[in-house]
C-alpha positions as CSV (number, residue, x, y, z in Angstrom):
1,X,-24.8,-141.9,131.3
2,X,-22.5,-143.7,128.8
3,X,-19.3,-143.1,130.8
4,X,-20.7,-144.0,133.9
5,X,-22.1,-147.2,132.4
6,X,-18.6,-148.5,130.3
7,X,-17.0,-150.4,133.3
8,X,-20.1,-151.6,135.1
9,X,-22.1,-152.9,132.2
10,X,-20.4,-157.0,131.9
11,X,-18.5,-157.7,128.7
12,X,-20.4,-158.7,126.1
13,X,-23.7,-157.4,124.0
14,X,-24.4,-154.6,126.7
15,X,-20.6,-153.0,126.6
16,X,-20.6,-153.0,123.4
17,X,-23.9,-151.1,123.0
18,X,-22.7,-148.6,125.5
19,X,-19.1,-148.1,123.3
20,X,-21.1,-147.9,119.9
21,X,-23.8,-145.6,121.7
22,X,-21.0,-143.4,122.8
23,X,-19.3,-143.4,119.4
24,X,-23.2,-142.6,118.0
25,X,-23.6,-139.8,120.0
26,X,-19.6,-137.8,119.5
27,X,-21.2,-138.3,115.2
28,X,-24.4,-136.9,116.4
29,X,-22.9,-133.9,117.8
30,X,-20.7,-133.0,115.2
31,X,-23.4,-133.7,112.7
32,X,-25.3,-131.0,114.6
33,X,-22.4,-128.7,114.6
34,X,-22.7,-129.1,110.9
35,X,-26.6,-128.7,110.5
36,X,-29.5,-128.7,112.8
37,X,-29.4,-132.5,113.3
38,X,-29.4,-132.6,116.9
39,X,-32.9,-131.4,117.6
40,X,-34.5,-130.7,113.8
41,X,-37.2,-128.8,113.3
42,X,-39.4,-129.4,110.5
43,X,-39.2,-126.1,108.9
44,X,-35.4,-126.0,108.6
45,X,-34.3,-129.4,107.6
46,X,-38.1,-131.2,107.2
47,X,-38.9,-134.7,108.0
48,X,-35.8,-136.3,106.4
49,X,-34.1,-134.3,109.0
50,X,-36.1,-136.4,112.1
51,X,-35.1,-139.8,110.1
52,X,-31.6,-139.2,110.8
53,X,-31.6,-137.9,114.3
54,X,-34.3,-140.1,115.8
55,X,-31.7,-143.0,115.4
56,X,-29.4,-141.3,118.1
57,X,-32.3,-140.6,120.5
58,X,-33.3,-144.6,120.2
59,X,-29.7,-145.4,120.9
60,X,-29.8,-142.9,124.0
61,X,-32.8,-144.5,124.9
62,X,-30.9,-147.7,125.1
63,X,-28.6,-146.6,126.9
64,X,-31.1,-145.5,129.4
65,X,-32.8,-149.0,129.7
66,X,-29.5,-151.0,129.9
67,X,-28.8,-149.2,133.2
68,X,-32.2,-149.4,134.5
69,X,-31.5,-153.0,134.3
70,X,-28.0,-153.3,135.8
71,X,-29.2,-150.8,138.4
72,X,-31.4,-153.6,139.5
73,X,-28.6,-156.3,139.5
74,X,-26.8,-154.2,142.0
């Protein structure tokens, strides 16, 4: 969704969201190489655990709204 969204979104607020969404989501996967960060469970890494990854989901989310709305634009 990111890639196809970095060179139809204008310049501005909404490509830059898409860039640092992108960026957000390569740390988010190598976090979860690293520990179960990607989709935590609370008995391995407890609530802290759904602190930290719920930021990439919202970001993801985002994502998913800014090209509901430029989707409408075309």
């Amino acid at each position: 969704l990111g890639f196809r969204l970095r060179n139809r979104v204008p310049a501005g607020f909404a490509q830059e969201y898409v860039y640092s969404a992108l960026g957000g989501w390569v740390g988010t996967l190598a976090a979860g190489v690293l520990v179960d960060w990607f989709l935590p469970f609370v008995y391995n890494i407890a609530l802290r655990g759904f602190r930290a990854s719920v930021l990439a989901w919202l970001f993801i989310g985002g994502l998913a709204s800014i090209e509901q709305m430029y989707r409408q634009d075309e």
